[in-house]
C-alpha positions as CSV (number, residue, x, y, z in Angstrom):
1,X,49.5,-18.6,-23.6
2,X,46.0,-18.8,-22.0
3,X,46.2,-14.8,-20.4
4,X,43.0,-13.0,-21.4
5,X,42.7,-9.2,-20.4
6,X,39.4,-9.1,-19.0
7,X,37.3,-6.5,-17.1
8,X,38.9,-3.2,-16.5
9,X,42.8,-2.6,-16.7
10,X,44.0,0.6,-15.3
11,X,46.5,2.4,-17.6
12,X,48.6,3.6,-14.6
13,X,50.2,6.9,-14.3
14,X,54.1,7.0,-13.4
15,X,54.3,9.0,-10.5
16,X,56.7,11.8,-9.8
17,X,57.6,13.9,-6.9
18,X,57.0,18.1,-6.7
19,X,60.4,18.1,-9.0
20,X,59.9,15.5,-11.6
21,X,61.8,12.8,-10.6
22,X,60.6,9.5,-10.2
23,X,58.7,8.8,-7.0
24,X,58.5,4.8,-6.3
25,X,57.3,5.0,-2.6
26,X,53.7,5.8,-4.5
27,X,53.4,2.8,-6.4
28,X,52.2,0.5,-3.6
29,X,49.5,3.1,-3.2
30,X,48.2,3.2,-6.4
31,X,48.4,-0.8,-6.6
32,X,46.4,-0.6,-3.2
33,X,43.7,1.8,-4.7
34,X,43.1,-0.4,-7.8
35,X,42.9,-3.3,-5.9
36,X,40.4,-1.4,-4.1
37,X,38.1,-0.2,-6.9
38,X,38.2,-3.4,-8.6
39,X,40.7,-2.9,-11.4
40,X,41.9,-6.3,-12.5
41,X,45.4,-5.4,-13.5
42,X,47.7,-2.9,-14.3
43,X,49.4,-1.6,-17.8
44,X,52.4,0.2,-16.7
45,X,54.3,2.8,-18.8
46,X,51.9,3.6,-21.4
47,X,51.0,6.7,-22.9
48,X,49.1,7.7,-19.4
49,X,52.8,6.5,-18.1
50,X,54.6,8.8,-19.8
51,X,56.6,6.5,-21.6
52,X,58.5,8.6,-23.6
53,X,59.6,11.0,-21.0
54,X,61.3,8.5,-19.1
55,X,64.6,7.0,-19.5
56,X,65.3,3.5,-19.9
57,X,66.6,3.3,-16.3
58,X,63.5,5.1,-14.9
59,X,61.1,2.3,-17.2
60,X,63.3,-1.1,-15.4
61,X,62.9,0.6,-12.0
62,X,59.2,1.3,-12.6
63,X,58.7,-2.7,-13.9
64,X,60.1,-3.7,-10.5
65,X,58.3,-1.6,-8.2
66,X,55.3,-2.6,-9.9
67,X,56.0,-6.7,-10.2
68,X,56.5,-6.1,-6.4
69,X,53.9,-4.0,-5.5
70,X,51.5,-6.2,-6.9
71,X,53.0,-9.7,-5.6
72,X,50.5,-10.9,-3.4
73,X,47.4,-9.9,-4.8
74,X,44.9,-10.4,-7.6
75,X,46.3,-7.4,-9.4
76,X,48.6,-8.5,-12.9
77,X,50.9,-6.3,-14.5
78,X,51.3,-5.6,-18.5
79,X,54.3,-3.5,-18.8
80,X,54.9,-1.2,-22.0
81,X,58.0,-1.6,-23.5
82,X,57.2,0.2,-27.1
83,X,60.4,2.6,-28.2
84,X,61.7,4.3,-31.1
85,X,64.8,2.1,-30.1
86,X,64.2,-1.8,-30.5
87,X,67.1,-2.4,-28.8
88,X,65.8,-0.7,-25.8
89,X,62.1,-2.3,-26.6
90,X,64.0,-5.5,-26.5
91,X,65.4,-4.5,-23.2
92,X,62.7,-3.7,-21.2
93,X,60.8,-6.9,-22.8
94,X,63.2,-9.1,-21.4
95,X,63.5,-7.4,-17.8
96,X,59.8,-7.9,-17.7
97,X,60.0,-11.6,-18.0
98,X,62.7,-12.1,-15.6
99,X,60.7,-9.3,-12.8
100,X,57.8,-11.3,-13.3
101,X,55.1,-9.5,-15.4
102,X,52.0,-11.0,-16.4
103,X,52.4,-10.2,-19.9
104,X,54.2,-7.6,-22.2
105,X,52.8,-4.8,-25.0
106,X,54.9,-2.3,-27.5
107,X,53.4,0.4,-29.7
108,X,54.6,0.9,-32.9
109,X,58.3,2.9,-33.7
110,X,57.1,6.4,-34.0
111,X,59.9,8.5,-35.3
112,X,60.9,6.7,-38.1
113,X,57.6,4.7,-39.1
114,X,57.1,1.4,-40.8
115,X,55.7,2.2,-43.9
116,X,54.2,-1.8,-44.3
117,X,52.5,-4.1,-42.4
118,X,55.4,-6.3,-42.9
119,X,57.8,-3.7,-41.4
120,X,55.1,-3.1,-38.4
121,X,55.5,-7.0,-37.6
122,X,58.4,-7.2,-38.3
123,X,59.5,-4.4,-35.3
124,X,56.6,-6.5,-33.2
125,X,58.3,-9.5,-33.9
126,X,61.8,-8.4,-33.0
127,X,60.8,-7.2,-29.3
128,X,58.6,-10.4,-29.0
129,X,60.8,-12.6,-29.2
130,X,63.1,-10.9,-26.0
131,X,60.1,-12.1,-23.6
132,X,59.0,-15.7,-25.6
133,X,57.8,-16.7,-22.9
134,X,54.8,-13.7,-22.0
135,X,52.2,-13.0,-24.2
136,X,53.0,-10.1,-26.1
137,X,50.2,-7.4,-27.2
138,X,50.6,-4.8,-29.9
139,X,49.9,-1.1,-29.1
140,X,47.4,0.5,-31.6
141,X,47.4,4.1,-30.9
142,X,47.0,5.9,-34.5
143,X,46.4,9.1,-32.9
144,X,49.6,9.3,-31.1
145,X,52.2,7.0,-33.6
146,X,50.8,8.0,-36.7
147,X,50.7,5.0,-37.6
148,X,47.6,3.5,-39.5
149,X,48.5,0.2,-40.9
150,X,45.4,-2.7,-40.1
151,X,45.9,-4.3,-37.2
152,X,43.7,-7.3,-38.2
153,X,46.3,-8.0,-40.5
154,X,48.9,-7.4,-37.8
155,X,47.0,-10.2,-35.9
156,X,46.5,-12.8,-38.9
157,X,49.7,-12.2,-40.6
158,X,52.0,-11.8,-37.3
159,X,50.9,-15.4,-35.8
160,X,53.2,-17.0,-38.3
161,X,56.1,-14.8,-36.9
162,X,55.4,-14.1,-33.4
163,X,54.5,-17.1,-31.3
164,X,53.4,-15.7,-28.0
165,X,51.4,-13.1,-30.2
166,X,48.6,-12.5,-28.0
167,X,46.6,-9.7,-29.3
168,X,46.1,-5.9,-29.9
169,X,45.3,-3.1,-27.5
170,X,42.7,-1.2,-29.5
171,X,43.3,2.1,-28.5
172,X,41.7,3.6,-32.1
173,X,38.2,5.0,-32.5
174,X,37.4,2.7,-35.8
175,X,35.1,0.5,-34.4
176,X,35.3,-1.5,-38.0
177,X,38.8,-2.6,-37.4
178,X,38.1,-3.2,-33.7
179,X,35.3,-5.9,-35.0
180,X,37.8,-7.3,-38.1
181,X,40.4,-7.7,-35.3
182,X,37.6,-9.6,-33.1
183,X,37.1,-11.8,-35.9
184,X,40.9,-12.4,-37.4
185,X,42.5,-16.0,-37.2
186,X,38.5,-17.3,-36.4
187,X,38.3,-14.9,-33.3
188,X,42.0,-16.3,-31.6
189,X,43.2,-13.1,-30.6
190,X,42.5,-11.1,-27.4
191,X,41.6,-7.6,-28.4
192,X,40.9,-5.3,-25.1
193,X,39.5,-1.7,-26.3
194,X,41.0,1.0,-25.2
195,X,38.8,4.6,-25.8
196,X,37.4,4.7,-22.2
197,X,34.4,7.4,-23.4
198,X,33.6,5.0,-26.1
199,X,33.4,1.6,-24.0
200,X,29.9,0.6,-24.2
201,X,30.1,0.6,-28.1
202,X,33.2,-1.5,-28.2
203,X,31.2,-3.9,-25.3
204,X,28.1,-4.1,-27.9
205,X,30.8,-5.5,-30.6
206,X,32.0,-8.2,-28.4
207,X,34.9,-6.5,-26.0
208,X,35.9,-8.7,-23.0
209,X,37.8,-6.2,-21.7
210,X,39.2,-2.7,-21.4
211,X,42.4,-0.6,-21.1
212,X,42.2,2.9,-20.3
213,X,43.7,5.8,-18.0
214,X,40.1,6.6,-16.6
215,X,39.7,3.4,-14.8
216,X,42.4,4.6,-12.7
217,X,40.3,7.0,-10.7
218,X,36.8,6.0,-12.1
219,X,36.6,2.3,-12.3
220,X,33.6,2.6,-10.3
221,X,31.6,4.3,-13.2
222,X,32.6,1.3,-15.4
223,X,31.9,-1.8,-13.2
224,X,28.0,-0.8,-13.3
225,X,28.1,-0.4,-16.9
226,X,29.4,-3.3,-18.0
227,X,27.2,-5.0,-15.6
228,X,24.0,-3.4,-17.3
229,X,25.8,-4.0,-20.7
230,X,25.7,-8.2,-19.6
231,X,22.3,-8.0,-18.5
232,X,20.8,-6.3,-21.3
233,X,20.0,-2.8,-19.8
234,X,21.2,-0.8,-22.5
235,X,19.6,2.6,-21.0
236,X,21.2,2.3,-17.6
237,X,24.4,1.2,-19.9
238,X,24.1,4.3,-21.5
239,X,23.7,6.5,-18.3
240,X,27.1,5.1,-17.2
241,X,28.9,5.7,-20.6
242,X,27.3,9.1,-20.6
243,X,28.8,9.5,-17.3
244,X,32.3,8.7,-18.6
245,X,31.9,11.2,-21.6
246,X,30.9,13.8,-19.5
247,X,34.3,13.6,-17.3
248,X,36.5,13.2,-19.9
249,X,35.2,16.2,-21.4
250,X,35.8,18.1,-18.2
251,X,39.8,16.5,-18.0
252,X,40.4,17.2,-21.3
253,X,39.6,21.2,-20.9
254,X,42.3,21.4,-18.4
255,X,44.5,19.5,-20.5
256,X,43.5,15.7,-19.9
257,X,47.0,14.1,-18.5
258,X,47.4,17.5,-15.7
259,X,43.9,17.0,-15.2
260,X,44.0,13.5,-14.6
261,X,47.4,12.9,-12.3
262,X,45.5,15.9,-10.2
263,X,42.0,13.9,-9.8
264,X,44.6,11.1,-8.1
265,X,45.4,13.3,-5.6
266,X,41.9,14.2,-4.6
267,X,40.9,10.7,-4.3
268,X,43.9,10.6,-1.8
269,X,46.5,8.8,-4.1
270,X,48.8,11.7,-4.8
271,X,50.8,10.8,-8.2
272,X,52.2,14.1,-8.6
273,X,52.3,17.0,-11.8
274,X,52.7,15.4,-15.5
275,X,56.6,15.8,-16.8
276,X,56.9,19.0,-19.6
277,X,56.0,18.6,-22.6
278,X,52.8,18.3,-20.5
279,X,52.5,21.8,-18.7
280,X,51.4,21.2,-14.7
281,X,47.9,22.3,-13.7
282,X,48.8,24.9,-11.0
283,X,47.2,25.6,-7.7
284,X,44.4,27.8,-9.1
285,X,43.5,25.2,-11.5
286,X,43.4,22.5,-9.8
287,X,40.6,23.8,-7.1
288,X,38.9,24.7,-10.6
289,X,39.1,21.2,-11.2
290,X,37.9,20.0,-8.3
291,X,34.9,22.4,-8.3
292,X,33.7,21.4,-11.5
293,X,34.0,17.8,-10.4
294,X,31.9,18.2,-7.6
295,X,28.9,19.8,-9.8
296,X,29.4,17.1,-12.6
297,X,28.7,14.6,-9.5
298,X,31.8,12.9,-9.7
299,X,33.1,12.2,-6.3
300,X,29.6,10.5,-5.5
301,X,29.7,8.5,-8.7
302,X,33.4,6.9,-7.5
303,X,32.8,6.7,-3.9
304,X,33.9,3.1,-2.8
């Protein structure tokens, strides 16, 4: 298992048409686009994916169009397959490896949570081992699973039970944790951050590379700060980050996933309105969006 998740990987958004069902004819578009702004892979039906308001049908189909979509170029595809339902988790795992897919993730079981770190590997183990052959990432989203068990000893413990462990996704603000997980099994593990407004401090810690929804339709804020990050130019490093704070601050006041499918449509990559329980941004908000993106500065700071 020598896959590394490096540079910046675009949590993609699942795109549906003006009714909410699933639109595939956009997915070569957004492949395209990413392509374009330097994204180096894709991590398909994740929380920016809506995972949990799709069906299981809707997830395989949205695998495929992906594998396919990116077959060709550069671009590699981690697909989700985290569910309340192993048995599901296990399907989509295993459809990944036959599509294709570069590698495979799952976030912890939700509903009913594992209450040890043995259950948590335990459920990681279980959906591992339907894709043996991928490297398989666990999902570390406290905020959203509610679960908060320490995912360094996810990593050290799980090696002995999952083989083609290869990591975390580090999408949790304790930067402590981040560093033990950096550090667990002597530093085997690949451990990609995933708090796009928080970037540069996970870059100072020793972050390769990056998962996050922003990078979607701002990669081009991130490419220059990791590139003063490398060469030691903390301030314009900071400028960047500062950058990336100050959009998600505007996204999230208009309700961040609305907010964000609607910035893919300015940018000309139309991924349509969120599914309920996220409420759509409307007409009237949108050009609010849009008008506050242009005095933040935005559309310069992205233009390719």
């Amino acid at each position: 298992m020598t896959f590394r998740i490096t540079g910046l990987v675009a949590a993609t958004h699942t795109p549906f048409d003006r009714d909410g069902g699933l639109d595939l004819d956009r997915v070569e578009k957004q492949a395209e686009h990413l392509v374009r702004t330097g994204v180096r892979a894709a991590f398909v039906a994740g929380s920016t994916g809506e995972c949990h308001s799709l069906a299981l049908t809707e997830r395989l189909a949205l695998t495929e169009r992906w594998v396919a979509a990116a077959r060709g170029t550069d671009l590699r595809v981690v697909v989700h397959v985290g569910s309340n339902c192993l048995a599901d988790s296990r399907e989509l795992a295993a459809h990944a490896a036959r599509t294709g897919a570069t590698a495979v993730s799952a976030l912890s079981p939700s509903y009913f949570k594992p209450r040890t770190t043995d259950d948590l590997i335990a459920c990681c183990a279980s959906v591992a081992a339907a894709a043996p052959g991928l490297p398989f990432y666990f999902y570390d989203i406290p905020s959203m699973t509610g679960v908060s068990l320490p995912t360094a000893e996810v990593l050290e413990r799980g090696a002995e039970r999952i083989p083609n462990l290869a990591g975390a996704k580090f999408t949790n603000a304790d930067l402590m944790g981040f560093q033990l997980c950096l550090n667990a099994a002597g530093g085997r593990f690949d451990v990609p951050w995933g708090t796009d407004e928080a970037l540069l401090a996970a870059v100072a810690l020793g972050a390769k590379g990056a998962v996050g929804s922003t990078y979607n339709f701002a990669a081009p804020i991130y490419h220059p700060l990791l590139e003063a990050a490398g060469r030691g130019d903390l301030a314009a490093a900071r400028e960047h980050q500062f950058r990336s704070v100050r959009l998600v601050q505007v996204l999230a006041g208009h309700g961040f996933m609305a907010a964000a499918k609607a910035v893919m449509g300015m940018l000309g990559v139309p991924v349509g309105p969120p599914r309920l329980p996220h409420a759509p941004l409307g007409e009237e908000r949108a050009r609010r969006l849009e008008s506050e993106l242009a005095e933040l500065g935005f559309f310069d700071w992205v233009r390719v």
